[in-house]
C-alpha positions as a Markdown table, in Angstrom:
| # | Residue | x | y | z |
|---|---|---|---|---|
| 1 | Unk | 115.8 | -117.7 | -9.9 |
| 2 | Unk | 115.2 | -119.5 | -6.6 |
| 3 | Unk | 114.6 | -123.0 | -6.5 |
| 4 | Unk | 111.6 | -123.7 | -4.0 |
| 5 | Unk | 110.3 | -127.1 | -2.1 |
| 6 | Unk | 106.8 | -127.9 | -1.7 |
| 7 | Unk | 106.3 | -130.1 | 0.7 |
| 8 | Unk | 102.5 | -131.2 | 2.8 |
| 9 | Unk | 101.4 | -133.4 | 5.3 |
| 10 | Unk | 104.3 | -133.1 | 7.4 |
| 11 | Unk | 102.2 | -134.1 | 11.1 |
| 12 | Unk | 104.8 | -132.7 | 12.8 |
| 13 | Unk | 107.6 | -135.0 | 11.5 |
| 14 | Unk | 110.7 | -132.7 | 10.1 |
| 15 | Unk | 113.4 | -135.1 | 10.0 |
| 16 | Unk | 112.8 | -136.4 | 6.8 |
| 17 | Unk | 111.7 | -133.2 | 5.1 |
| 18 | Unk | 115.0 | -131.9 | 6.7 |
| 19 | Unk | 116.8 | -135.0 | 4.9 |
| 20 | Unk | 115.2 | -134.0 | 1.8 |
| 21 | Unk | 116.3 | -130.3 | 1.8 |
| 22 | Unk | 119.4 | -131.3 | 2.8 |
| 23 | Unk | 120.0 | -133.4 | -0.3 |
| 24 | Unk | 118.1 | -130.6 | -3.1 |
| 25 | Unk | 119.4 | -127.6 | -1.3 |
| 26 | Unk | 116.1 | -125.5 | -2.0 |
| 27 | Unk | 115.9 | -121.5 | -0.9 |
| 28 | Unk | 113.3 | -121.6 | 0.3 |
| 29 | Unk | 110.8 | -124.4 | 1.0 |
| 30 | Unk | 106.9 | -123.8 | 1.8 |
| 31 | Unk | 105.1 | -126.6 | 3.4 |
| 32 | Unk | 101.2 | -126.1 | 2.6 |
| 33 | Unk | 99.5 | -127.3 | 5.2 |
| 34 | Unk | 99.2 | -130.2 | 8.2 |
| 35 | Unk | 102.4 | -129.0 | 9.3 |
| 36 | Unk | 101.9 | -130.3 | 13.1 |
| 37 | Unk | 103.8 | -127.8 | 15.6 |
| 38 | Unk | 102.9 | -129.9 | 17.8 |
| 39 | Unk | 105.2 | -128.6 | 21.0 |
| 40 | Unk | 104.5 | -131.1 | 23.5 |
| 41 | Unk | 101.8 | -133.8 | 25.1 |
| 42 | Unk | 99.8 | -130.8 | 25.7 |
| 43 | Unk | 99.3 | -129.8 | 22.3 |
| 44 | Unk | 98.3 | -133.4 | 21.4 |
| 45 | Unk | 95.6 | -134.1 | 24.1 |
| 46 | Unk | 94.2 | -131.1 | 22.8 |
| 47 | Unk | 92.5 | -132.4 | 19.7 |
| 48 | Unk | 92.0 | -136.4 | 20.9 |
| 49 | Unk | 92.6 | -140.0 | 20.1 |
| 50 | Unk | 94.3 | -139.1 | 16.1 |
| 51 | Unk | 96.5 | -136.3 | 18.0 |
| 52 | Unk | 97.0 | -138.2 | 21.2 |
| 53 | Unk | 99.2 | -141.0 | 19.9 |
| 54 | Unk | 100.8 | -139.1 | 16.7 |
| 55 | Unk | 104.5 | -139.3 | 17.0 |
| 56 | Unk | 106.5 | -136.1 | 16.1 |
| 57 | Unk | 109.7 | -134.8 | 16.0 |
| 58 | Unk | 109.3 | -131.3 | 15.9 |
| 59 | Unk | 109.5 | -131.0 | 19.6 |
| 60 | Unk | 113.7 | -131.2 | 18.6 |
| 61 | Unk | 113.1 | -128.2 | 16.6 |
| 62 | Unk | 110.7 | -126.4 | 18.9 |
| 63 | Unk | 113.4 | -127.2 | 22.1 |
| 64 | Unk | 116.3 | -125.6 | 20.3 |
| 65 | Unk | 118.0 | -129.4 | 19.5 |
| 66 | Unk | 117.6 | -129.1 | 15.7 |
| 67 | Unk | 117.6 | -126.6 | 13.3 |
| 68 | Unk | 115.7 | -126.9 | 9.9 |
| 69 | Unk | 118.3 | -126.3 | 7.3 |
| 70 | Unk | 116.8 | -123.7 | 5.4 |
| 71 | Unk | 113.6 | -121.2 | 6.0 |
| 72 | Unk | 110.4 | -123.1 | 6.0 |
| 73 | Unk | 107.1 | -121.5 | 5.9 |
| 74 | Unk | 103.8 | -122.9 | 6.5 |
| 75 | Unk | 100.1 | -122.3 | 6.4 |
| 76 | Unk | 97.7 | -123.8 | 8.9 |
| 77 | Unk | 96.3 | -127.2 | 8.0 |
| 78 | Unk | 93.1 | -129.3 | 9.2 |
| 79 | Unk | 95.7 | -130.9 | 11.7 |
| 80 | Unk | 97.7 | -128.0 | 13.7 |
| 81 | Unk | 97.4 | -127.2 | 17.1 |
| 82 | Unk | 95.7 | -124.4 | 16.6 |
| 83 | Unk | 95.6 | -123.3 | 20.8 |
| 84 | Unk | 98.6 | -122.5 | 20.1 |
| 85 | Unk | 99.4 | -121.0 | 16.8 |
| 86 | Unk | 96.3 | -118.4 | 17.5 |
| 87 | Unk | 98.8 | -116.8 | 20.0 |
| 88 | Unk | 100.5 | -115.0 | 16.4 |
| 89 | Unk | 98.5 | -112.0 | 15.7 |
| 90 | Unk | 101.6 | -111.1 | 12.9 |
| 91 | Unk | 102.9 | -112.9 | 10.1 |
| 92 | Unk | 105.1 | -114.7 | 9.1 |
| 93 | Unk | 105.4 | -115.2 | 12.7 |
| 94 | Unk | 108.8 | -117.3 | 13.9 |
| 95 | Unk | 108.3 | -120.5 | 16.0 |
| 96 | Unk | 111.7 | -121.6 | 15.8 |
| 97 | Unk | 114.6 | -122.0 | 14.2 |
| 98 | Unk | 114.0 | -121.1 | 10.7 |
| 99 | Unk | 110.4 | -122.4 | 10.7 |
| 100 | Unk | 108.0 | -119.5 | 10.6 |
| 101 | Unk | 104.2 | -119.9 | 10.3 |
| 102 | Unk | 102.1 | -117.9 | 7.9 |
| 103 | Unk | 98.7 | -118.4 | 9.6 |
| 104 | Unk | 95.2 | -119.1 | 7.5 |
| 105 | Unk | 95.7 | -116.9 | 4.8 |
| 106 | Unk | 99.1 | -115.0 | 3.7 |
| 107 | Unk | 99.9 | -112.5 | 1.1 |
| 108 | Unk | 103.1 | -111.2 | 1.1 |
| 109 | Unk | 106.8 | -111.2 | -0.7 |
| 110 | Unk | 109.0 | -114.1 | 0.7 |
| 111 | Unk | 112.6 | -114.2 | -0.4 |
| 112 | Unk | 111.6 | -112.2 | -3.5 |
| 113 | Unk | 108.9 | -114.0 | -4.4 |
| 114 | Unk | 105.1 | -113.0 | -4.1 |
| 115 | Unk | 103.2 | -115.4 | -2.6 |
| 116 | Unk | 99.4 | -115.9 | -1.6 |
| 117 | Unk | 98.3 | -119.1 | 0.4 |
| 118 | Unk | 94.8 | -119.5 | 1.5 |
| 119 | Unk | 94.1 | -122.5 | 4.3 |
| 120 | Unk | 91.4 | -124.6 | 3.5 |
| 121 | Unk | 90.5 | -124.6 | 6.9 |
């Protein structure tokens, strides 16, 4: 059986979801929303003031720095920069290094597993 992390409300900040994963040595981990792929400055301005001064870390990721330790899928939250995730017409679609995104909705087999995850937004 595979052990699987849940993890949510990440706002773009990996490193200690990274830590965690590190230590419990999941297969597979799903992260359900307010992910935050936020890429850059650009992607922050986009939605105002809350976005504007959120501090992230997944620019490391996004920039080829870091790599998440194991594959992490996520579903599209309230708080994702969504001018840029639309781009992914196919899913999972990758966005780095063993972070793929699963868009609003996603039905599909992952690792072995079945999984359907509907956004609430």
């Amino acid at each position: 059986m595979s052990k699987i992390m849940l993890l949510g409300d990440l706002h773009g900040k990996l490193i200690n979801a990274h830590k965690l994963v590190d230590r419990f040595k999941p297969d597979l981990v799903l992260q359900v929303g307010d992910f935050g792929a936020y890429r850059n400055q650009e992607d922050k301005d986009f939605y105002g003031t809350y976005h504007k001064n959120i501090i992230t870390d997944f620019e490391q990721y996004y920039d080829d720095n870091m790599q998440f330790p194991k594959p992490m899928y996520f579903i599209g939250g309230n708080h994702e920069p969504y001018q840029y995730l639309d781009k992914f017409k196919e899913y999972p679609a990758q966005i780095c290094n063993n972070i793929k995104y699963l868009g609003r909705q996603f039905v599909g087999s992952l690792n072995g597993l079945n999984i359907v995850a509907i956004s609430g937004i």
